[in-house]
C-alpha positions as a LaTeX table, in Angstrom:
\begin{tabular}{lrrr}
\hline
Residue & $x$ (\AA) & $y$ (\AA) & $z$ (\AA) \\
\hline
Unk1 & 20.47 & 4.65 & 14.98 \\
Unk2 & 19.77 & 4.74 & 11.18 \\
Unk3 & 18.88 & 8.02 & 9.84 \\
Unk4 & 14.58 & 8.62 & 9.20 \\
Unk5 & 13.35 & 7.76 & 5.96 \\
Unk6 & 13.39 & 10.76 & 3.68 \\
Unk7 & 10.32 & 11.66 & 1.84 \\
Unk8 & 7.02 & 13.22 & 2.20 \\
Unk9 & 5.16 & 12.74 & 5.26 \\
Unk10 & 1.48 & 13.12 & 6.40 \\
Unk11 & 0.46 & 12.71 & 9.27 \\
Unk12 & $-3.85$ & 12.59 & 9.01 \\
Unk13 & $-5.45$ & 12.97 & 12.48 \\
Unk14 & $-7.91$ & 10.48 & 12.25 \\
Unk15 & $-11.53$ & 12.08 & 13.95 \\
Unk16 & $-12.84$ & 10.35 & 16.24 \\
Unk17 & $-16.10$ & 8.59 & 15.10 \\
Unk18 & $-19.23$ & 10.53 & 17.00 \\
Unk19 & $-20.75$ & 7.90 & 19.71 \\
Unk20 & $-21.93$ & 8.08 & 22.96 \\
Unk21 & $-18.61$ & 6.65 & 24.33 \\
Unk22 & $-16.58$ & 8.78 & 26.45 \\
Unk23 & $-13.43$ & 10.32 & 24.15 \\
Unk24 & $-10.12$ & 8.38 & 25.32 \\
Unk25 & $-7.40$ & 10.74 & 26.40 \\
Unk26 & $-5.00$ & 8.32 & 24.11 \\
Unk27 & $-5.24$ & 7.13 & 21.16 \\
Unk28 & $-4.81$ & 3.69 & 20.18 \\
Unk29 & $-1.64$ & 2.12 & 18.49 \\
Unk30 & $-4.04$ & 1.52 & 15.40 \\
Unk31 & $-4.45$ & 5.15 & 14.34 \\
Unk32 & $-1.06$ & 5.80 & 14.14 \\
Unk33 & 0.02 & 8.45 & 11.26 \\
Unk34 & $-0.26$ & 6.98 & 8.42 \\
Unk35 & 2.33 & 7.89 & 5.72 \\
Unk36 & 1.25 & 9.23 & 2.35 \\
Unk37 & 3.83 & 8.02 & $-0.96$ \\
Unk38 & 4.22 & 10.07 & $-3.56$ \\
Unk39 & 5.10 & 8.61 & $-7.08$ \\
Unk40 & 8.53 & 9.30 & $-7.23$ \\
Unk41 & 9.07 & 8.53 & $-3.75$ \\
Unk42 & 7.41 & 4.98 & $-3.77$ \\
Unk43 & 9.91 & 4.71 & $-6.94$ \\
Unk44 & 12.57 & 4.27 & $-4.32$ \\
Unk45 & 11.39 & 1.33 & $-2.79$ \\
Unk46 & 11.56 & $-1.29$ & $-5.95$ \\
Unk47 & 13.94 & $-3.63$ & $-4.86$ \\
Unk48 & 16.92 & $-2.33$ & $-6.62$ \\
Unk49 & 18.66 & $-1.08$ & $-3.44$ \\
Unk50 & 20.40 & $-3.30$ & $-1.36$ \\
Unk51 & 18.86 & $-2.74$ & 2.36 \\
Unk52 & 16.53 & $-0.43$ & 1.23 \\
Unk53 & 12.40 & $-1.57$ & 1.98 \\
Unk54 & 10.76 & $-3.18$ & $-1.04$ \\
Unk55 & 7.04 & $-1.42$ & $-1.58$ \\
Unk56 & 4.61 & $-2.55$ & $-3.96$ \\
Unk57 & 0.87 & $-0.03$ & $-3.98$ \\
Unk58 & $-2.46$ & $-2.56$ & $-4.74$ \\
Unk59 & $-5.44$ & $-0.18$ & $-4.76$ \\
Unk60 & $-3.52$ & 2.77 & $-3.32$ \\
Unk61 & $-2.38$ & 1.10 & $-0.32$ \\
Unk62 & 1.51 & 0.69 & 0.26 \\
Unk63 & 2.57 & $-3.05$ & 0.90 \\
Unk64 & 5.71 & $-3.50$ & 2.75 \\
Unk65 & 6.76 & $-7.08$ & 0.25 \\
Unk66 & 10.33 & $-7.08$ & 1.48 \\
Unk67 & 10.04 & $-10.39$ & 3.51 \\
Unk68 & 8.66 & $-11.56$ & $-0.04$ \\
Unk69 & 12.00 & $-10.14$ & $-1.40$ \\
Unk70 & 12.70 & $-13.87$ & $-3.25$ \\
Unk71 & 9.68 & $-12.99$ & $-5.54$ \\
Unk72 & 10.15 & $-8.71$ & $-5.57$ \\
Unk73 & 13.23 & $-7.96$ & $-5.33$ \\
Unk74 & 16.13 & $-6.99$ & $-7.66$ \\
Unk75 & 15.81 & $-10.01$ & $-10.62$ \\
Unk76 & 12.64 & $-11.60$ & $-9.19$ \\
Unk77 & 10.01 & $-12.66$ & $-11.25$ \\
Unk78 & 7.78 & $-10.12$ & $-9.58$ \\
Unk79 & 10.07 & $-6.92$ & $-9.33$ \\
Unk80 & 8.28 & $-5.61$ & $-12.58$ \\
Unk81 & 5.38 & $-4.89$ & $-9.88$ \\
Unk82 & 7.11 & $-2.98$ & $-6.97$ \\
Unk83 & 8.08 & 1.06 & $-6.49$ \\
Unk84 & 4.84 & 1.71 & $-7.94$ \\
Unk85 & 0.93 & 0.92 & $-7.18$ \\
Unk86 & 0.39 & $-2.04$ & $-10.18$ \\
Unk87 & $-3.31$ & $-2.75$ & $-8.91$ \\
Unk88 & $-3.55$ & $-2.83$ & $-12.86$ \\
Unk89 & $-1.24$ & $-5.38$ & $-13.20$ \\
Unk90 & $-2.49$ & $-7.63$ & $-10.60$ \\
Unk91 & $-5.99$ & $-7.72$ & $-11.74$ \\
Unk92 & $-5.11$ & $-8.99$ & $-15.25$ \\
Unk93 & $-2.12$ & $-10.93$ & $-13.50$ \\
Unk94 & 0.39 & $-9.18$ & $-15.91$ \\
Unk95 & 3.82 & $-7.93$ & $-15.98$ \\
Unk96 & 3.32 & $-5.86$ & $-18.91$ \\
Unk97 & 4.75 & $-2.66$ & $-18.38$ \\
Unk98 & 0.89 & $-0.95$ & $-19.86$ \\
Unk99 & $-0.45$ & $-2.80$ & $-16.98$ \\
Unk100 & 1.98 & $-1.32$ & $-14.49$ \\
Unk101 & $-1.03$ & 1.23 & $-13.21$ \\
Unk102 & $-3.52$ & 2.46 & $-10.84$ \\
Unk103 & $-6.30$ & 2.99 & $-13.66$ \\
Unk104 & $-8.83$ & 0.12 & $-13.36$ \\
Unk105 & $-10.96$ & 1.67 & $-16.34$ \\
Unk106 & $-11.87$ & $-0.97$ & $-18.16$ \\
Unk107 & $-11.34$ & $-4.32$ & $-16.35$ \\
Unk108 & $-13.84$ & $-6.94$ & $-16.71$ \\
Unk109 & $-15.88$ & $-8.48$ & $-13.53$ \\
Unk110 & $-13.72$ & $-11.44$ & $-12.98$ \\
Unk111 & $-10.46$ & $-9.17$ & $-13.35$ \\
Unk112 & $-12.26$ & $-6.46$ & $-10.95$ \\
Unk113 & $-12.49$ & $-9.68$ & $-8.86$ \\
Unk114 & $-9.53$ & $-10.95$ & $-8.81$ \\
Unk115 & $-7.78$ & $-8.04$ & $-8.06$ \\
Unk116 & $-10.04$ & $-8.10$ & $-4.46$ \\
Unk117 & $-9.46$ & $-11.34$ & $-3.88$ \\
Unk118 & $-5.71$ & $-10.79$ & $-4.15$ \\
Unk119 & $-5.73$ & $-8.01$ & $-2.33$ \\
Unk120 & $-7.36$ & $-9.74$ & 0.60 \\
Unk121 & $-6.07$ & $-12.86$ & 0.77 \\
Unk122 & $-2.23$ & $-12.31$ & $-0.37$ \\
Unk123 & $-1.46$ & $-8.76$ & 0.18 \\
Unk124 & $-3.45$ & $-7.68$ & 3.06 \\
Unk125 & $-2.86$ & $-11.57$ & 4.82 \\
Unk126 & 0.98 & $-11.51$ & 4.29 \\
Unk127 & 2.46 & $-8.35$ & 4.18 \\
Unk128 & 2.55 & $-5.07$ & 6.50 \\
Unk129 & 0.83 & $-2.04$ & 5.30 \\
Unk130 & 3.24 & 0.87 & 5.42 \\
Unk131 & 0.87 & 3.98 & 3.88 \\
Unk132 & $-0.97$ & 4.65 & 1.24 \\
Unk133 & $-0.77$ & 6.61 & $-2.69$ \\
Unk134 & $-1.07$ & 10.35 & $-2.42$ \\
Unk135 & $-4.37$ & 9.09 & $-5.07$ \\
Unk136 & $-5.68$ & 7.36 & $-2.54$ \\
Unk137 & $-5.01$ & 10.28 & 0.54 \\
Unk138 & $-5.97$ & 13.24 & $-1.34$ \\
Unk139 & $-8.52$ & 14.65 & $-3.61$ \\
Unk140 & $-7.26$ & 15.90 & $-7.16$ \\
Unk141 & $-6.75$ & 19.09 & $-6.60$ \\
Unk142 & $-4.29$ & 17.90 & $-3.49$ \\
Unk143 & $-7.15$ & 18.87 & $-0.81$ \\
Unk144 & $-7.62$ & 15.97 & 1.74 \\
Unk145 & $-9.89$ & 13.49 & 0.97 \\
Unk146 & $-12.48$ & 13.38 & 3.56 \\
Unk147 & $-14.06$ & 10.32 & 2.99 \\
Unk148 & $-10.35$ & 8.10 & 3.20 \\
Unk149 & $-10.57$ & 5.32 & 5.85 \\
Unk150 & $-7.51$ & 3.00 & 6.71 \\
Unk151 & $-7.48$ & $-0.30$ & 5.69 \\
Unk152 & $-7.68$ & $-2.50$ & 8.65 \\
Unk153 & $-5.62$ & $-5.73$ & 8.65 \\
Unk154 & $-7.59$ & $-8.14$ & 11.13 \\
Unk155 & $-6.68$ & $-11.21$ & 9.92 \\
Unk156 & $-2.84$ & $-10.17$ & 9.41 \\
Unk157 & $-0.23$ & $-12.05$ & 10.55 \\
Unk158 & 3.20 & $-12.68$ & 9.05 \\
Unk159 & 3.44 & $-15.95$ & 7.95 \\
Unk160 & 6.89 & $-17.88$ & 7.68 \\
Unk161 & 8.42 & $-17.16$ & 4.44 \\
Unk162 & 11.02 & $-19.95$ & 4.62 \\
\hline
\end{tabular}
């Protein structure tokens, strides 16, 4: 059996939302743990290891892209994007290593909606969600952010990539 994954983990018990239903004694598969990346350790996921993961952060949520690994892995026209969250960069569709960034400040309308409609419809359609940025966890002075909700993937399902 291969070895865990090294790195930071946080595991967020995820409350219960108040309602007049009775509390199940288990929860369901969809509120598993959810992992939290740290910069450096998403770093190690950008395609440059061979049988490593390939991870790529849109908005602060951690894409598994390996079965993409023709387009973001090591030499791919897309490996500028991966080991780090480039929500930047896919907003403005651009490689350009300024772009390379969480910060939004600054991006027009049609960029702002670009970057949803890529999220949506490429990211969150084709590829596994595997955690989220500690940005997107935790408040800036490293506190839990209260108000963090999971992204759900309804519509997810892995498409053929060959």
């Amino acid at each position: 059996a291969a070895a865990p994954l090294p790195g930071l983990l946080l595991l967020l018990l995820l409350l219960p939302a108040a309602s007049a239903e009775p509390q199940l004694r288990f929860r369901p598969p969809a509120e598993a743990p959810v992992r939290l990346f740290t910069e450096p350790e998403l770093a190690r996921y950008d395609g440059h290891q061979e049988g490593q993961p390939i991870y790529l952060a849109v908005k602060g949520v951690v894409f598994d892209v390996t079965s993409g690994k023709e387009f973001y892995g090591k030499g791919a026209p897309y490996n500028a994007l991966v080991g780090k969250d480039s929500t930047r960069g896919v907003a403005k569709m651009s490689l350009d290593p300024a772009d390379l960034t969480h910060d939004t400040t600054g991006l027009t309308e049609e960029e702002l909606k670009s970057l949803d409609d890529i999220f949506n419809n490429v990211y969150k359609a084709k590829y596994p969600i595997v955690g989220y940025t500690s940005r997107r966890i935790l408040n800036e002075d490293g506190s839990p952010n209260l108000d963090f909700k999971p992204e759900d993937q309804p519509h997810f399902s892995i498409k053929d990539e060959f």
